[in-house]
C-alpha beads as a LAMMPS data file, in Angstrom:
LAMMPS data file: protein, C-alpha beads

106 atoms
105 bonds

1 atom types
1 bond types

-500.0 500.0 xlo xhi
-500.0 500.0 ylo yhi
-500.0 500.0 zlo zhi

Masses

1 110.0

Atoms # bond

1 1 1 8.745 -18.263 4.103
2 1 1 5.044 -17.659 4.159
3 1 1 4.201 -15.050 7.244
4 1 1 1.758 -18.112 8.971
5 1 1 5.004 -19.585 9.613
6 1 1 7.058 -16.817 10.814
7 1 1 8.037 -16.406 14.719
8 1 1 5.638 -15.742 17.582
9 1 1 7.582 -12.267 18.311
10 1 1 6.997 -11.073 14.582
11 1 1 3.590 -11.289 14.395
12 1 1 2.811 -10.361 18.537
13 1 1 5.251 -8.263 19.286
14 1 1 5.763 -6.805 15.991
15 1 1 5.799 -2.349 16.432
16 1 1 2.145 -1.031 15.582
17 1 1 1.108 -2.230 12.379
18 1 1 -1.574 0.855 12.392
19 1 1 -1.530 2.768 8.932
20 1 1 0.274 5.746 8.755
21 1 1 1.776 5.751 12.448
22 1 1 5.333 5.762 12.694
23 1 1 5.572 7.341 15.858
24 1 1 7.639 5.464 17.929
25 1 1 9.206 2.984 15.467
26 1 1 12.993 2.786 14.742
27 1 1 14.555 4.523 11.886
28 1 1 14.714 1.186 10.203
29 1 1 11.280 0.157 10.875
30 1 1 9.871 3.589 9.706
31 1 1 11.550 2.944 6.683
32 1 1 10.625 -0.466 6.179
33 1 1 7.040 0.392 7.015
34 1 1 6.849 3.223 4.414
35 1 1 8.176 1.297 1.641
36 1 1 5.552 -1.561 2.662
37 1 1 2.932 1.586 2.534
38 1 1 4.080 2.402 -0.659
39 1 1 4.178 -1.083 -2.447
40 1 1 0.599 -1.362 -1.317
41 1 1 -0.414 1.721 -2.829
42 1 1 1.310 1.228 -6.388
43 1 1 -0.259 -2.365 -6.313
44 1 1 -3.751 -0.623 -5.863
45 1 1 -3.029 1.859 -8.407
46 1 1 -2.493 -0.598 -11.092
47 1 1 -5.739 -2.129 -9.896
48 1 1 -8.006 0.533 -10.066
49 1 1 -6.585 1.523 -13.622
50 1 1 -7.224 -2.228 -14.360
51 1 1 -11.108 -1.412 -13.510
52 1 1 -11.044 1.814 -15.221
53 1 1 -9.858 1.203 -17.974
54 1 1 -12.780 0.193 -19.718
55 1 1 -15.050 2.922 -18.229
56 1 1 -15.832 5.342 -20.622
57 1 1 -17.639 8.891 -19.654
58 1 1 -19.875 11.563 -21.816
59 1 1 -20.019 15.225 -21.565
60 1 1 -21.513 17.194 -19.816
61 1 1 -19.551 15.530 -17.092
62 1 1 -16.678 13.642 -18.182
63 1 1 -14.697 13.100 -21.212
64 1 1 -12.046 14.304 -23.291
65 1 1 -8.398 15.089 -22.956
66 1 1 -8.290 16.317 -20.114
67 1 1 -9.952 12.990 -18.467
68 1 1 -7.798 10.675 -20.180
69 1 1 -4.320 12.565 -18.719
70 1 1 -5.420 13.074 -15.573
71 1 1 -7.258 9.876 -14.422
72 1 1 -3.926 8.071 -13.655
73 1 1 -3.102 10.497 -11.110
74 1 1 -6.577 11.059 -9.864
75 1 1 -6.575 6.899 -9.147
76 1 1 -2.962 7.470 -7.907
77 1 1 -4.255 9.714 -4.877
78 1 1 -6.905 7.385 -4.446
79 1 1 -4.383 4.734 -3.699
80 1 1 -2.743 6.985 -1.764
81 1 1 -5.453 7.635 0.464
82 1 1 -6.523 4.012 0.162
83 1 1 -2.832 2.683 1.599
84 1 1 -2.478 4.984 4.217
85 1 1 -6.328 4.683 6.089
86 1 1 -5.642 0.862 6.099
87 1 1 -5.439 -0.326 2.427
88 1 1 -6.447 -4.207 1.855
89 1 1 -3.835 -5.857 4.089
90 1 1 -0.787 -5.935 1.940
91 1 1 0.922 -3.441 3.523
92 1 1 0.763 -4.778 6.744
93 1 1 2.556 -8.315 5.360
94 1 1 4.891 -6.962 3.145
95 1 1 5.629 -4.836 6.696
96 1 1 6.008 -8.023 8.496
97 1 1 8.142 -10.001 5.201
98 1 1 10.603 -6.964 5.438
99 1 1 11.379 -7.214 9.128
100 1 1 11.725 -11.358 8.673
101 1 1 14.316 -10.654 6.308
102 1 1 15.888 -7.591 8.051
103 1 1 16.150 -9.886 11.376
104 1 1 17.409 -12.729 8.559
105 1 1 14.310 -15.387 10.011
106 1 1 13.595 -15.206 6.691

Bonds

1 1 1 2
2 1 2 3
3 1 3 4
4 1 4 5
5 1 5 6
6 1 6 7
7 1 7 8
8 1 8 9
9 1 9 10
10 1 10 11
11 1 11 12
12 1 12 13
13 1 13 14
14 1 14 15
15 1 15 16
16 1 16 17
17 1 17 18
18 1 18 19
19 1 19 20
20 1 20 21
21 1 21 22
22 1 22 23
23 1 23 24
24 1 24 25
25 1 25 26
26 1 26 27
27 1 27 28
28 1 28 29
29 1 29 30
30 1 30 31
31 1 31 32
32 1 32 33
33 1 33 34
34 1 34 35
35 1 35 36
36 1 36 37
37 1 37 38
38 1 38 39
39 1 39 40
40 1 40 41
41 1 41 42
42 1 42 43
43 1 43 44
44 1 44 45
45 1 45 46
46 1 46 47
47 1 47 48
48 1 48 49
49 1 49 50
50 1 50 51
51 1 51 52
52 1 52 53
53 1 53 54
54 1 54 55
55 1 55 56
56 1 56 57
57 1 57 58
58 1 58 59
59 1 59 60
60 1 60 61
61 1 61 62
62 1 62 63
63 1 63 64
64 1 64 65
65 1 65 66
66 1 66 67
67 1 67 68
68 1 68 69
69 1 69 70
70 1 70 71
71 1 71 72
72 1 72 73
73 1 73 74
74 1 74 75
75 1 75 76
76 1 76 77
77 1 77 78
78 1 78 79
79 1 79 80
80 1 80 81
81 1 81 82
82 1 82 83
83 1 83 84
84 1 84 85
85 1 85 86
86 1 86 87
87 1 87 88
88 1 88 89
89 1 89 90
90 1 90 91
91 1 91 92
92 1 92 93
93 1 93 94
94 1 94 95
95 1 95 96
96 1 96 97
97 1 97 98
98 1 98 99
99 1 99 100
100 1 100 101
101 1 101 102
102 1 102 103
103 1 103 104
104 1 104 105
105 1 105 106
């Protein structure tokens, strides 16, 4: 079911979509909310690695080893960051697809 189509009271009176706030949202929904948070973040992960992949750096300032182990988990964080100040949106409708199935509307 697309999320245009779900219910009035999912998408008004759904708890606070608002990144990283999970004050005052059930045990369930906290849970749902995070996992939403978190599918969001390894989706922009694999993006940014996507864009990076072809960037390549010199020295003095880049480069090397070093670079090429640690730039997946510097672009991890970034996602990281990314997902939880607001992200691109998918969080908040993979959010809303989780309730719709938890409620089974879905």
């Amino acid at each position: 079911m697309a999320i245009d189509t779900l219910p009035s009271s999912l998408t008004t009176g759904a708890p606070s979509l608002r990144p990283g706030n999970l004050s005052g949202l059930s045990k369930d929904n906290q849970a749902a909310r995070k996992a939403a948070e978190e599918f969001e973040q390894t989706f922009l992960t694999t993006m940014m690695e996507s864009m990076f992949a072809g960037v390549e750096t010199s020295a003095p300032f880049g480069g090397g080893h070093a670079e090429q182990q640690f730039r997946s988990v510097l672009l991890g964080e970034y996602a990281k960051d990314m997902a939880k100040t607001g992200g691109i949106g998918i969080a908040d409708e993979v959010y809303r697809e989780i309730l719709a199935i938890q409620e089974g509307k879905v």
